[in-house]
mmCIF file of the C-alpha atoms, coordinates in Angstrom:
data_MODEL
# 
_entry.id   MODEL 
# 
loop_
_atom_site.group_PDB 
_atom_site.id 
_atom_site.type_symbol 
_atom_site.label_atom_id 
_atom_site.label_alt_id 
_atom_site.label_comp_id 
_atom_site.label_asym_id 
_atom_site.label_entity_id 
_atom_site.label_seq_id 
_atom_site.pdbx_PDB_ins_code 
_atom_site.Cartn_x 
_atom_site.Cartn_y 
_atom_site.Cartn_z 
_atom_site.occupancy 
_atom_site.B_iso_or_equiv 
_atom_site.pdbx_formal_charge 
_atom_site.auth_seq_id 
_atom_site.auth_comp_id 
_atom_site.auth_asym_id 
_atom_site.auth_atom_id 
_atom_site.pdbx_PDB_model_num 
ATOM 1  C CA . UNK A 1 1  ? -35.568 13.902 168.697 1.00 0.00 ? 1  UNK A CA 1 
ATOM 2  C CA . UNK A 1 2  ? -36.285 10.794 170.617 1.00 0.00 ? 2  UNK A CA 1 
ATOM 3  C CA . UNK A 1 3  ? -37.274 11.779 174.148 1.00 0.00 ? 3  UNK A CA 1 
ATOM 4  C CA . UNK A 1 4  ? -36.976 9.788  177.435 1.00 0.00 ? 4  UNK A CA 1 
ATOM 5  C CA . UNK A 1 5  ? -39.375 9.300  180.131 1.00 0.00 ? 5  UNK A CA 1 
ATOM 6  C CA . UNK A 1 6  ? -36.393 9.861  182.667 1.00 0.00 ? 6  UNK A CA 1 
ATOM 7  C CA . UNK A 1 7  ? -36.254 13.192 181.038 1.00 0.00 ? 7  UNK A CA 1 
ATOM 8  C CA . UNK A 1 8  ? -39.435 14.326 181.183 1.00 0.00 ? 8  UNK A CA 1 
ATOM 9  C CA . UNK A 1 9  ? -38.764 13.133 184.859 1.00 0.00 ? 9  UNK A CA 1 
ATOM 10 C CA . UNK A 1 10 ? -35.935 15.475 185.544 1.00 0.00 ? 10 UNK A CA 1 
ATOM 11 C CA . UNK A 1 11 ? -38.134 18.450 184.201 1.00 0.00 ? 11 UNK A CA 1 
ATOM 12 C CA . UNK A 1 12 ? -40.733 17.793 186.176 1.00 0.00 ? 12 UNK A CA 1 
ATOM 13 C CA . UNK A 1 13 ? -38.847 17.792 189.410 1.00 0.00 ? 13 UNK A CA 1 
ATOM 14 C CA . UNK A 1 14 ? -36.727 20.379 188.574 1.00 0.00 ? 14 UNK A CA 1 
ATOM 15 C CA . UNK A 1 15 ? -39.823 22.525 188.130 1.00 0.00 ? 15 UNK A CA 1 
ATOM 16 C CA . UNK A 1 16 ? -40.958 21.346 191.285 1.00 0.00 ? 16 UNK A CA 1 
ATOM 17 C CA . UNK A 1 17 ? -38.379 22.461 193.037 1.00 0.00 ? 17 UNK A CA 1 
ATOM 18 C CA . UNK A 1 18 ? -38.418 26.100 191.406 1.00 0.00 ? 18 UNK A CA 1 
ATOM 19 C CA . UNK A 1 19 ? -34.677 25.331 189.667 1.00 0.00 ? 19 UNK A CA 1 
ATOM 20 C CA . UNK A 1 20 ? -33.865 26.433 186.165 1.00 0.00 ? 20 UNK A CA 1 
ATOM 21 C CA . UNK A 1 21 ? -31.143 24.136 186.037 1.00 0.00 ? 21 UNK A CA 1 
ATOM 22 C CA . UNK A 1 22 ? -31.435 20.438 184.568 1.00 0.00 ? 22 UNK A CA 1 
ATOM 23 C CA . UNK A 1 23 ? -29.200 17.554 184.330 1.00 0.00 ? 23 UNK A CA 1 
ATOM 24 C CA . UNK A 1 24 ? -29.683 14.435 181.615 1.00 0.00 ? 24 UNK A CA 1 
ATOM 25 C CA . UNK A 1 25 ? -26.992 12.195 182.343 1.00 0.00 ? 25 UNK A CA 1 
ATOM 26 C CA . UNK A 1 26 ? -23.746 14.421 181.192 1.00 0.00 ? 26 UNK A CA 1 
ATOM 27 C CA . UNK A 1 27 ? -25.428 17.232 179.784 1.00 0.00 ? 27 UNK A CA 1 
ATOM 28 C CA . UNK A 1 28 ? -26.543 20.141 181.769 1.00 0.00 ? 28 UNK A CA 1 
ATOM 29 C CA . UNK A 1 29 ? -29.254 22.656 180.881 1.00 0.00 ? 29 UNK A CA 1 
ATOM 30 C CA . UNK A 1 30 ? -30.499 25.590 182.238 1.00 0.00 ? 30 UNK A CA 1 
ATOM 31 C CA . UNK A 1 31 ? -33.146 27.646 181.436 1.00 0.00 ? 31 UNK A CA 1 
ATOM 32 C CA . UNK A 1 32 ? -33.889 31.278 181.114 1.00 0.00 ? 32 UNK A CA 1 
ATOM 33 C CA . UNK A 1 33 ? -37.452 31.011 182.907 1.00 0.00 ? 33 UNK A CA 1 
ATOM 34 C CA . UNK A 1 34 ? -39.624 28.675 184.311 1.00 0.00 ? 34 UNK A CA 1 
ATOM 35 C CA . UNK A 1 35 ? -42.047 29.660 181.382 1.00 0.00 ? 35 UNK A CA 1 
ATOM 36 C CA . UNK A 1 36 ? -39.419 28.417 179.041 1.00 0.00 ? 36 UNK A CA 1 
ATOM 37 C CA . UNK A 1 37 ? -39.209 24.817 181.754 1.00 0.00 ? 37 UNK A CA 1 
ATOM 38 C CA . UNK A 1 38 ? -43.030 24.835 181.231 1.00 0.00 ? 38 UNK A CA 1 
ATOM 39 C CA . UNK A 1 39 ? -42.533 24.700 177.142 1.00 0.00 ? 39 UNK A CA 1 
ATOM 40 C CA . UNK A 1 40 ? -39.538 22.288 177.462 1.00 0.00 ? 40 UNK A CA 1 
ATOM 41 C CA . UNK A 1 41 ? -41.785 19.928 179.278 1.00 0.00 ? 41 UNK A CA 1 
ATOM 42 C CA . UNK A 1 42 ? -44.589 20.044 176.841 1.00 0.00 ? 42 UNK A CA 1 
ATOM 43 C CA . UNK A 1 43 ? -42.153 19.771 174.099 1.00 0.00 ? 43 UNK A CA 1 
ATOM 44 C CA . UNK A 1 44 ? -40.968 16.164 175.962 1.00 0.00 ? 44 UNK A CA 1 
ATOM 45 C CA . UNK A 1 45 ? -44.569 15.059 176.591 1.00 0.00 ? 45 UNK A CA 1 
ATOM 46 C CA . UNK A 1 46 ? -45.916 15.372 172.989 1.00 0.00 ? 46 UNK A CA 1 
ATOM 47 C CA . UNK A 1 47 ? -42.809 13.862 171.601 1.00 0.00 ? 47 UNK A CA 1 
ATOM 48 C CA . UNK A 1 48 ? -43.382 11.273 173.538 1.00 0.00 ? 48 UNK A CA 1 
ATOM 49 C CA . UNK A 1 49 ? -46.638 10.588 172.245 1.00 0.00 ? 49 UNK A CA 1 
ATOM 50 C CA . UNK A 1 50 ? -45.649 11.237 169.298 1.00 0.00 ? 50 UNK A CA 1 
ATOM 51 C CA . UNK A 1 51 ? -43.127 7.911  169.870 1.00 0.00 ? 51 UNK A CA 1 
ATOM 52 C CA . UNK A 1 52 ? -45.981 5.679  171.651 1.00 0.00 ? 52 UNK A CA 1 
ATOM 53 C CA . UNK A 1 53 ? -48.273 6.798  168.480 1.00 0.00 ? 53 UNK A CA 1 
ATOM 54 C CA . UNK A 1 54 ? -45.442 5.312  166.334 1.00 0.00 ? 54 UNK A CA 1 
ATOM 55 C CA . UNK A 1 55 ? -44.336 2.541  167.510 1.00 0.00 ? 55 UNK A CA 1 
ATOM 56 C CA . UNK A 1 56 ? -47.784 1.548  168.183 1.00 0.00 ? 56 UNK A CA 1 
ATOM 57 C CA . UNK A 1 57 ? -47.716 1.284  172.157 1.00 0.00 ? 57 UNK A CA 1 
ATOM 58 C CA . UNK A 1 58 ? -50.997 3.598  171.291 1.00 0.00 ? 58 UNK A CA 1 
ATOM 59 C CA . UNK A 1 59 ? -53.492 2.668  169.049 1.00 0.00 ? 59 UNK A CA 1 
ATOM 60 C CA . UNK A 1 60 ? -54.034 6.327  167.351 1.00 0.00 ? 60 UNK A CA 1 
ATOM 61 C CA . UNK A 1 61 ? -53.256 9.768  168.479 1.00 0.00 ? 61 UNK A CA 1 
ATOM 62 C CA . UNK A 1 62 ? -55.839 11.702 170.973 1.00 0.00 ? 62 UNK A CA 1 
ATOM 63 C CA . UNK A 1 63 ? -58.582 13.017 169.430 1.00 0.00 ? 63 UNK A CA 1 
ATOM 64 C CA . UNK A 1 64 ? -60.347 16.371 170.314 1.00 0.00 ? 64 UNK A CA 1 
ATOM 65 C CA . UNK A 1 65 ? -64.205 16.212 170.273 1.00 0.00 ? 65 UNK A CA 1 
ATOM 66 C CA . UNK A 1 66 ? -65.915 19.582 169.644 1.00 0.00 ? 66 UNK A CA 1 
ATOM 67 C CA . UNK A 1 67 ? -69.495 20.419 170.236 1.00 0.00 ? 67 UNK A CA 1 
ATOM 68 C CA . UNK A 1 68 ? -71.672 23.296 169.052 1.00 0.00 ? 68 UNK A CA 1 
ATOM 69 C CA . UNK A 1 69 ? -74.770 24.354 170.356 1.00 0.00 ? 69 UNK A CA 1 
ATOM 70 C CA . UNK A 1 70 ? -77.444 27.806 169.284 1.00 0.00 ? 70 UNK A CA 1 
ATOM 71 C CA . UNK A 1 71 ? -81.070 28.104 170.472 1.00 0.00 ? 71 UNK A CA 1 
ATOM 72 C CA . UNK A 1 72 ? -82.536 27.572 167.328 1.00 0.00 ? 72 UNK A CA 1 
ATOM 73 C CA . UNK A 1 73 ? -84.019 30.496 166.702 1.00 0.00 ? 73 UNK A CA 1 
# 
């Protein structure tokens, strides 16, 4: 689903506020928890990047960089 930044928006104030309830133009959501907010706006953010990945506004996806490290013994 193509995701708006106006929508992440809304989330994020909504959350801010401590509602449940959020309204995208003529739709109206609201949500059981504000655990279930906190997943709705982490669904929005990675689909946007998912979108700027695409399209090519970003010129590859974030990459994780792990290091490792023993004594040597």
């Amino acid at each position: 689903m193509a995701y708006t930044p106006e929508q992440l928006t809304a989330l994020e104030a909504a959350l801010a506020k401590g509602e449940k309830r959020v309204t995208f133009g003529d739709k109206t959501v609201e949500y059981r928890s504000v655990e279930e907010l906190r997943i709705a706006i982490r669904e929005v953010e990675r689909g946007l990047a998912e979108q700027a990945t695409a399209t090519g506004l970003l010129p590859f996806p974030p990459r994780q960089i792990r290091v490792t490290t023993n004594k040597g013994l």
